[in-house]
C-alpha positions as CSV (number, residue, x, y, z in Angstrom):
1,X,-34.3,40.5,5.9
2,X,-37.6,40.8,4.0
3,X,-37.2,38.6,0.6
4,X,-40.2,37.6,-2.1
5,X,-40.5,34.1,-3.3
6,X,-42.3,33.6,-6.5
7,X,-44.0,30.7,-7.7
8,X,-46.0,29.1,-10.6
9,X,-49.8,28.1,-9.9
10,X,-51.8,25.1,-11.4
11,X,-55.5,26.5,-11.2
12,X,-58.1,24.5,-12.3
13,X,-60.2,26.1,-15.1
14,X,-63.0,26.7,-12.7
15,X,-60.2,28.4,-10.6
16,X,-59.1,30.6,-13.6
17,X,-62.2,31.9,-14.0
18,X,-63.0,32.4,-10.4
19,X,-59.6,34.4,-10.4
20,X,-60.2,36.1,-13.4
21,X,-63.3,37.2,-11.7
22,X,-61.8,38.4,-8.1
23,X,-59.2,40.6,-10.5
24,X,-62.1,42.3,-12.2
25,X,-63.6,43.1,-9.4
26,X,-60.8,45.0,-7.5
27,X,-59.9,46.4,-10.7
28,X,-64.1,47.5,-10.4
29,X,-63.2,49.0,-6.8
30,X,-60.1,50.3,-7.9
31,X,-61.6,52.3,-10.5
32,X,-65.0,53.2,-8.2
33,X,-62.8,54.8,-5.9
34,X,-60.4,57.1,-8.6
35,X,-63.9,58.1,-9.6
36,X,-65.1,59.1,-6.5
37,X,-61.5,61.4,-5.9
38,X,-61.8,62.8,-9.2
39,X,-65.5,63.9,-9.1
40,X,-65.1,64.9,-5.1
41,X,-62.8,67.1,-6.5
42,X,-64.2,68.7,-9.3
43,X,-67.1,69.4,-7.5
44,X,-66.9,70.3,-4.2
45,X,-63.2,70.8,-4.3
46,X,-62.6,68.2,-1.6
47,X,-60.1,65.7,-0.9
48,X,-60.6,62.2,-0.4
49,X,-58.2,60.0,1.1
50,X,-57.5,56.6,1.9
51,X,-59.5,56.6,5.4
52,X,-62.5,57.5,4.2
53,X,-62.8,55.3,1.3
54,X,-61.5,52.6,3.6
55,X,-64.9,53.1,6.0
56,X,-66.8,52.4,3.1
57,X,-66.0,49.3,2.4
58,X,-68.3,47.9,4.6
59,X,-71.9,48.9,2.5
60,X,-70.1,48.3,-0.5
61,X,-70.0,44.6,0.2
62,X,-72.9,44.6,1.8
63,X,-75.0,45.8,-1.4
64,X,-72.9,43.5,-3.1
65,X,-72.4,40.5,-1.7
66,X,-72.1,38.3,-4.8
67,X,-69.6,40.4,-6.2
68,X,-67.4,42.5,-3.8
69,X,-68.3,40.6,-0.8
70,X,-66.7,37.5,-1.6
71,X,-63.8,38.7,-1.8
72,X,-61.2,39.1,1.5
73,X,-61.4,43.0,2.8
74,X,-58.0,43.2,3.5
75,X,-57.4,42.6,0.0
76,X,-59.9,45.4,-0.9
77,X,-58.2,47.5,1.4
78,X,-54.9,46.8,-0.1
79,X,-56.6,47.8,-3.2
80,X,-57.2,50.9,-1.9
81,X,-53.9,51.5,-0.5
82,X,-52.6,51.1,-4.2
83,X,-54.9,54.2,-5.2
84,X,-53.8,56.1,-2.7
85,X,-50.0,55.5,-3.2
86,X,-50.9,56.3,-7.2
87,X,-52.2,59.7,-6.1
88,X,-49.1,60.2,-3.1
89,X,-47.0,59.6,-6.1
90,X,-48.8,62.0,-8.1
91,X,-48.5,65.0,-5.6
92,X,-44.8,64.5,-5.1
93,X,-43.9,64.6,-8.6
94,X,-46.0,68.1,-9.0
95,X,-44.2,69.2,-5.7
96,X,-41.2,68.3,-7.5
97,X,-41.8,70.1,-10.6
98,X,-41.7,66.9,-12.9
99,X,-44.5,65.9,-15.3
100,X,-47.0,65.1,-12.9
101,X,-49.4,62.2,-14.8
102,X,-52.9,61.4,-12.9
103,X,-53.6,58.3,-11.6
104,X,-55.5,56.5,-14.7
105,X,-58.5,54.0,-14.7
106,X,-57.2,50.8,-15.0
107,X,-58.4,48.8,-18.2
108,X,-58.8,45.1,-18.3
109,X,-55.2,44.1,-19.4
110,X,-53.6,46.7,-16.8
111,X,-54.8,45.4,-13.3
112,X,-53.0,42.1,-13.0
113,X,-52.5,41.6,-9.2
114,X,-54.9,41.1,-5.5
115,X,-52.2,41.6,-2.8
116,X,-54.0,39.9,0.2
117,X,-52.2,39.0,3.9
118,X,-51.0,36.0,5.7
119,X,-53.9,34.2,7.5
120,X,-56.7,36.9,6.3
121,X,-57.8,36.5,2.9
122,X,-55.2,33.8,2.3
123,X,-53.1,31.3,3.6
124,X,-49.6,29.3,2.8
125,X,-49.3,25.9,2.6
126,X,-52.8,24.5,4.1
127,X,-52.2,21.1,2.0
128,X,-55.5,19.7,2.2
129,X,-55.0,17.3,-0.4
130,X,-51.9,15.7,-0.8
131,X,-49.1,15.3,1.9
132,X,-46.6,16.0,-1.0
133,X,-48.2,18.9,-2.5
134,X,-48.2,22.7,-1.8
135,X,-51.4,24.7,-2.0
136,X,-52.0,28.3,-1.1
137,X,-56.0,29.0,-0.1
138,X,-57.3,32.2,-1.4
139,X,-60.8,33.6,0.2
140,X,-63.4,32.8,-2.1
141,X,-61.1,30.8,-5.1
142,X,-60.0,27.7,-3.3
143,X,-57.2,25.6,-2.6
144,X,-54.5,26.6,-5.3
145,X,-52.0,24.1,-6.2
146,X,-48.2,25.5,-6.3
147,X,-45.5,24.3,-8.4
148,X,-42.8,25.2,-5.3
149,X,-39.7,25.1,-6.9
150,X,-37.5,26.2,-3.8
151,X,-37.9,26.2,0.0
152,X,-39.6,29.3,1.2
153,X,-37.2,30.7,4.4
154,X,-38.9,33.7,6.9
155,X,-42.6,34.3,7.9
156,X,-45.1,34.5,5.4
157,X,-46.7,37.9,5.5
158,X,-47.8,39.0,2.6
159,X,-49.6,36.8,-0.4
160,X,-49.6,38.0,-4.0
161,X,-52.0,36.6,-6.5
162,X,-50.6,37.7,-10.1
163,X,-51.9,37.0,-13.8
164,X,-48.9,37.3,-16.4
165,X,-50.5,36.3,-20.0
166,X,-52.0,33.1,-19.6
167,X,-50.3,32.0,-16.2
168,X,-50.8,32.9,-12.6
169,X,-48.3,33.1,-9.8
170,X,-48.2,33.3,-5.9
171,X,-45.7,36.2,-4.8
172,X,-44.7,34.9,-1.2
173,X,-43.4,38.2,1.2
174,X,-41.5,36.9,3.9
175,X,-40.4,38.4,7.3
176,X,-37.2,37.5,9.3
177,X,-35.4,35.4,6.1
178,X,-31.6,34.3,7.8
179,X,-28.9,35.2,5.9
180,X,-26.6,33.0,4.4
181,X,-23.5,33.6,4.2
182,X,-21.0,32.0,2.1
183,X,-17.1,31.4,2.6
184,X,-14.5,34.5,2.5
185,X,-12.8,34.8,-1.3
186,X,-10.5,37.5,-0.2
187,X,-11.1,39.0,-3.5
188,X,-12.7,42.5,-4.2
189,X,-13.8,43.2,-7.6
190,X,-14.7,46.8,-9.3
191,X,-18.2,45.9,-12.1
192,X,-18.6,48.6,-15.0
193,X,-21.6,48.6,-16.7
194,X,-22.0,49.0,-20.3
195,X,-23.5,48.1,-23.8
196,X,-21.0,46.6,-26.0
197,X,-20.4,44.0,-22.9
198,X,-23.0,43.4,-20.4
199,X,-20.4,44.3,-17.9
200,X,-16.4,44.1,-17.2
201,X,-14.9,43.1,-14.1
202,X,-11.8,44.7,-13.1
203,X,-10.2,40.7,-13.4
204,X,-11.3,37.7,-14.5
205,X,-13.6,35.6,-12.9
206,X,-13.6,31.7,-14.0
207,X,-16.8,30.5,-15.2
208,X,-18.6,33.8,-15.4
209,X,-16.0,36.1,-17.8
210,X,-13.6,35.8,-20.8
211,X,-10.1,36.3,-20.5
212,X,-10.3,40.3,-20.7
213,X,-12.9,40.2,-17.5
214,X,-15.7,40.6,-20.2
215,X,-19.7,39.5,-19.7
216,X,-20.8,38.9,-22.9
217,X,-24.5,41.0,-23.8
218,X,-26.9,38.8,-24.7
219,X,-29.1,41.7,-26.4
220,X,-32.2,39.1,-25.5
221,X,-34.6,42.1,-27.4
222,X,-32.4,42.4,-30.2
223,X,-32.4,38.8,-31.1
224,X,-36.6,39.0,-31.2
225,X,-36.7,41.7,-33.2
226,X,-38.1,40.5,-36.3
227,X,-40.3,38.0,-34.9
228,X,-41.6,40.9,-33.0
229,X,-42.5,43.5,-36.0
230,X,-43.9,40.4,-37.3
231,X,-46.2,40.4,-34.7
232,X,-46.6,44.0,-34.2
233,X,-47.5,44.2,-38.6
234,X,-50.0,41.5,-37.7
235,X,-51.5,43.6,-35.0
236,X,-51.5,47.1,-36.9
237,X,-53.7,45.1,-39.7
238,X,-56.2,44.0,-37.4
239,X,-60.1,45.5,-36.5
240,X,-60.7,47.2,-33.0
241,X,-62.4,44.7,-30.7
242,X,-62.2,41.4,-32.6
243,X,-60.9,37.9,-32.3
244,X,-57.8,38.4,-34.3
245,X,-56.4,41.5,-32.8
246,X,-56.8,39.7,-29.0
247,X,-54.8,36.6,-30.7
248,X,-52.2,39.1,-32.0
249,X,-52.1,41.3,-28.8
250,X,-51.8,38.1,-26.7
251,X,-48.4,37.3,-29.4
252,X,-46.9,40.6,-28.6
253,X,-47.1,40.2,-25.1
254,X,-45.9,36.6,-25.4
255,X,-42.7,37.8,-26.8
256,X,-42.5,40.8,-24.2
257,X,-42.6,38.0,-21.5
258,X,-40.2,35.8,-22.8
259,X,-37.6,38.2,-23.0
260,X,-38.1,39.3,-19.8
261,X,-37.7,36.3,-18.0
262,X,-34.1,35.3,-20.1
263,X,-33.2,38.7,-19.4
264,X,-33.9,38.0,-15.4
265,X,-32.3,34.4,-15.7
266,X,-29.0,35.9,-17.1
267,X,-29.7,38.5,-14.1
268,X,-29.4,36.0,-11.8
269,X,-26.8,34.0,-13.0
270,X,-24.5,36.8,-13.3
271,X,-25.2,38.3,-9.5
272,X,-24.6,34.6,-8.2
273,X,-21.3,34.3,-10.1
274,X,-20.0,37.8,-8.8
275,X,-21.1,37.3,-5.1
276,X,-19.4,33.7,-5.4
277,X,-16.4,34.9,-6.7
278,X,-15.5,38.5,-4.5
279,X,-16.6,39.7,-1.0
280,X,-16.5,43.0,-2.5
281,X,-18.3,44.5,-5.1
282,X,-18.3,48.0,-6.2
283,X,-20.7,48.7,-9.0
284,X,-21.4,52.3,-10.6
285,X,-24.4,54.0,-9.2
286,X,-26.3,54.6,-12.4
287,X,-29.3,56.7,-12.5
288,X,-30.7,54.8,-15.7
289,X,-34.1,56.6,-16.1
290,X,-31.9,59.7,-16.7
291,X,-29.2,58.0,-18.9
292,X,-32.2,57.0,-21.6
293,X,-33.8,60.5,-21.6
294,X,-34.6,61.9,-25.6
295,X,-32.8,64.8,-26.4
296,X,-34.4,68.2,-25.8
297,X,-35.5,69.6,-29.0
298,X,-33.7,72.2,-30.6
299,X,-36.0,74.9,-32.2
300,X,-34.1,76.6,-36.1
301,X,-34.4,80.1,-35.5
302,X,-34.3,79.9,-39.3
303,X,-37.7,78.3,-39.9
304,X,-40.9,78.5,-38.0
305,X,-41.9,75.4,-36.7
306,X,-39.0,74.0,-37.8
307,X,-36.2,72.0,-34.9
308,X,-32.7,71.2,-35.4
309,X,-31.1,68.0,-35.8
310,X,-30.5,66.9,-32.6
311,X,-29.2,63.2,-32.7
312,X,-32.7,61.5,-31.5
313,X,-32.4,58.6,-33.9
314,X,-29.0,57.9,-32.5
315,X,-29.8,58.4,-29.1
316,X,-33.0,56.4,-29.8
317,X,-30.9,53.3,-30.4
318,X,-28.8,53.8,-27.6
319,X,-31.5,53.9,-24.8
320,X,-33.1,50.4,-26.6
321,X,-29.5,49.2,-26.2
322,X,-29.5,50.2,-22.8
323,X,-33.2,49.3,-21.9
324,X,-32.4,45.7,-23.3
325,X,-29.0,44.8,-21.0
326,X,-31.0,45.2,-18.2
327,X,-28.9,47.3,-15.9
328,X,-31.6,48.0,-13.2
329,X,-32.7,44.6,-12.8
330,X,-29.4,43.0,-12.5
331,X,-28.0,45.7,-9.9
332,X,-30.8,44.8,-7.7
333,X,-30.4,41.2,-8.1
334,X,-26.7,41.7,-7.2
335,X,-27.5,43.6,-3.9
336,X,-30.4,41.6,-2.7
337,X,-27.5,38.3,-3.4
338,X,-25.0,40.3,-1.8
339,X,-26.9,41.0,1.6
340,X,-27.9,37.2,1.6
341,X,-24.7,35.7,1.2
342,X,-23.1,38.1,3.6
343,X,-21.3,40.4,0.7
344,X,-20.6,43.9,0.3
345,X,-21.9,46.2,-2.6
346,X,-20.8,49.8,-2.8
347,X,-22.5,51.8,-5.3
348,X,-19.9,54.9,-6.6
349,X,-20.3,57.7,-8.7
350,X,-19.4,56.7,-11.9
351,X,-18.2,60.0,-13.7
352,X,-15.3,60.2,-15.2
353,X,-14.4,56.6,-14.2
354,X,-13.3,54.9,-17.7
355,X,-10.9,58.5,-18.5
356,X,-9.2,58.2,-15.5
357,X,-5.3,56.7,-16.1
358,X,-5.4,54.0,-12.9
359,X,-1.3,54.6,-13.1
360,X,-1.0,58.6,-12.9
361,X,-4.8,59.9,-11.9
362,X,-5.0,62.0,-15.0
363,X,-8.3,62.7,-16.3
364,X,-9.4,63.6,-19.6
365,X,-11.5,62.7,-22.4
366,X,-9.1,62.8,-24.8
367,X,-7.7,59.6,-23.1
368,X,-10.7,57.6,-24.5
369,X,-9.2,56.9,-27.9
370,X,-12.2,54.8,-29.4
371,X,-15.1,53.0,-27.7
372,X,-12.9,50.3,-26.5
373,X,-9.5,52.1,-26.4
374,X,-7.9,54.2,-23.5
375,X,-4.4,55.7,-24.2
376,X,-3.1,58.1,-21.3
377,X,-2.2,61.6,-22.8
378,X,0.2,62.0,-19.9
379,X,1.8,58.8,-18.9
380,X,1.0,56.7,-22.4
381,X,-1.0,54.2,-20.1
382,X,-3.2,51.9,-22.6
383,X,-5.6,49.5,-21.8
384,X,-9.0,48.5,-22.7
385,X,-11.3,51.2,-21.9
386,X,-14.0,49.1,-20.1
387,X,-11.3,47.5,-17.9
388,X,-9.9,50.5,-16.6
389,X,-13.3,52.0,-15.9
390,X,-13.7,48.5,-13.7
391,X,-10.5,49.4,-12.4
392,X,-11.1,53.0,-11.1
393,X,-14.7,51.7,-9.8
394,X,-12.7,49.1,-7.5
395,X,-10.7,52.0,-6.3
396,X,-13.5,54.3,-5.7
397,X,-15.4,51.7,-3.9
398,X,-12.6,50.3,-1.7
399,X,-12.0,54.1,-0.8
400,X,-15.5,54.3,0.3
401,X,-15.5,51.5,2.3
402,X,-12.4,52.4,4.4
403,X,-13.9,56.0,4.9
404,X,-17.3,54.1,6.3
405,X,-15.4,52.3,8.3
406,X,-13.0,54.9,9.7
């Protein structure tokens, strides 16, 4: 398995500076070379791809050795590969019909990251310090000092060197991690995925749900939100370009960060306490970036220019609510857990999966009663609406797993 460890650095202020500098700089080449498509392009109608940029990089730190050539060329060439993914991403979505949106120039707040390989540019654990300590060396920066929390498992291959606010991290890829598996539960468990509770497990698990199989929703965003427009007033009231619109800026982002993380914390937690607790999971396979669309607009043939109401404000609140659980992040928490501890996830299609009756297979809409309520039309089955959703996923998922094995 290929897994990423990520840890805290300790730079020195020198060191902050000298990596402040080796991120402007690739952010410099990064934005040299989007230049160079662009005008190639406009011009001469020509293409230019990775290759040939790539076979440049040699002059380019030669005419600047002070700037670009102190910096590792694989990690310049990684740079590179990043444009040229931003531009393979580009073409795909204008093959695909979808809003295509050009690779941008990157400004200095939105290139946070020198991706740089095992044993050429940087290296893992070169402790030339302290016997105790771990350091990470990074062409042209120095010996690093890492606040390792964990064991790192595998073969270093890759080295990330990321700036998030006012801290840097190491992003550790690793080759060949073992898997761990733990002991057999004999339990197999259906997860759905919703708003009003982070998630409901077709039955209690001790220690992670209530009594009705319920994960409780943190709503981490929600419980910010006026300390954010707090922040966000602050910044609105501030000039372009001075002193107290970086400090506000830097507040926002603050905020933005914390969240995140207790949003990835409860992430984790929750993925360890399933894939300790059941050997099989089914989840629903939620296509989230289509769940939180807007509405389309609806044009009043009534009045020029004028659209019908068309429930964004609702909807509005609904994708926050949905953007805040975290549904994305935790499902891939859950399945990288799951492969390591020698677990099975099964993703199933989640229509019609809470107005299905679990006792008679009857499926209607009118079954949903209220949010939380499901009353069978047919049989007169009622339950909690969440918990039969669960329920059916279990099914589904344990009726894809036979089939696979079959």
């Amino acid at each position: 398995m290929r897994r990423a460890f990520k840890f805290l650095l300790r730079p020195t202020r020198h060191q902050e500076i000298t990596l402040t500098a080796m991120l402007d700089d690739h952010r410099a080449l990064y934005n040299a070379a989007l230049q160079e498509r662009r005008e190639a392009w406009r011009r001469c109608k020509v293409s230019i791809r990775y290759g040939d940029q790539s076979a440049q990089l040699k002059e380019i730190r030669e005419a600047d050795p002070e700037g670009q050539g102190c910096w590792s060329f694989t990690s310049q060439q990684q740079t590179l590969r990043r444009l040229n993914k931003a531009f393979e991403a580009f073409f795909h979505r204008v093959r695909a019909g979808e809003t295509p949106g050009y690779p941008r120039f990157k400004g200095r707040g939105w290139f946070d990251t020198v991706t740089l390989v095992e044993g050429d540019g940087a290296r893992w654990d070169s402790q030339p310090h302290h016997p105790a300590a771990t350091y990470v060396r990074v062409q042209g920066v120095g010996h690093l000092r890492v606040h390792q929390h964990r064991p790192i498992a595998g073969r270093v291959k890759q080295i990330e060197i990321k700036r998030e606010g006012s801290r840097w991290y190491v992003i550790c890829s690793c080759d060949d991690v073992p898997a761990v598996p733990l002991p057999a539960t004999g339990r197999e468990v259906g997860v759905d995925m919703g708003v009003t509770h982070f998630a409901t497990v077709s039955e209690p698990i001790d220690g992670l749900t209530d009594e009705g199989g319920h994960v409780a929703n943190p709503r981490y965003l929600k419980t910010v939100e006026e300390e954010l427009a707090a922040a966000q007033r602050a910044y609105a009231r501030t000039r372009r370009g001075s002193t107290r619109r970086k400090r506000a800026a830097k507040k926002i982002g603050q905020i933005h960060r914390k969240v995140a993380r207790r949003r990835t914390d409860h992430a984790h937690k929750t993925a360890l306490g399933l894939v300790r607790a059941a050997d099989v999971i089914a989840v629903e396979d939620l296509r989230i970036a289509n769940m939180t669309k807007s509405p389309a607009v609806k044009p009043d043939p009534e009045r020029a220019g004028g659209f019908l109401p068309n429930g964004s404000a609702a909807k509005a609140g609904l994708n926050r609510s949905i953007l805040d659980a975290g549904w994305g992040v935790f499902l891939a928490i859950l399945t990288n857990k799951a492969e390591s501890a020698g677990r099975d996830v099964i993703a199933v299609d989640p229509r019609n999966t809470s107005r299905t009756c679990p006792e008679c297979g009857h499926v209607s809409g009118a079954n949903r009663t209220t949010q939380a309520g499901f009353v069978c039309v047919t049989c007169g089955y009622a339950a909690n609406a969440d918990v039969v959703g669960a329920s059916n996923i279990k099914r589904a998922g344990l009726v894809l797993r036979d089939a696979r094995a079959a």
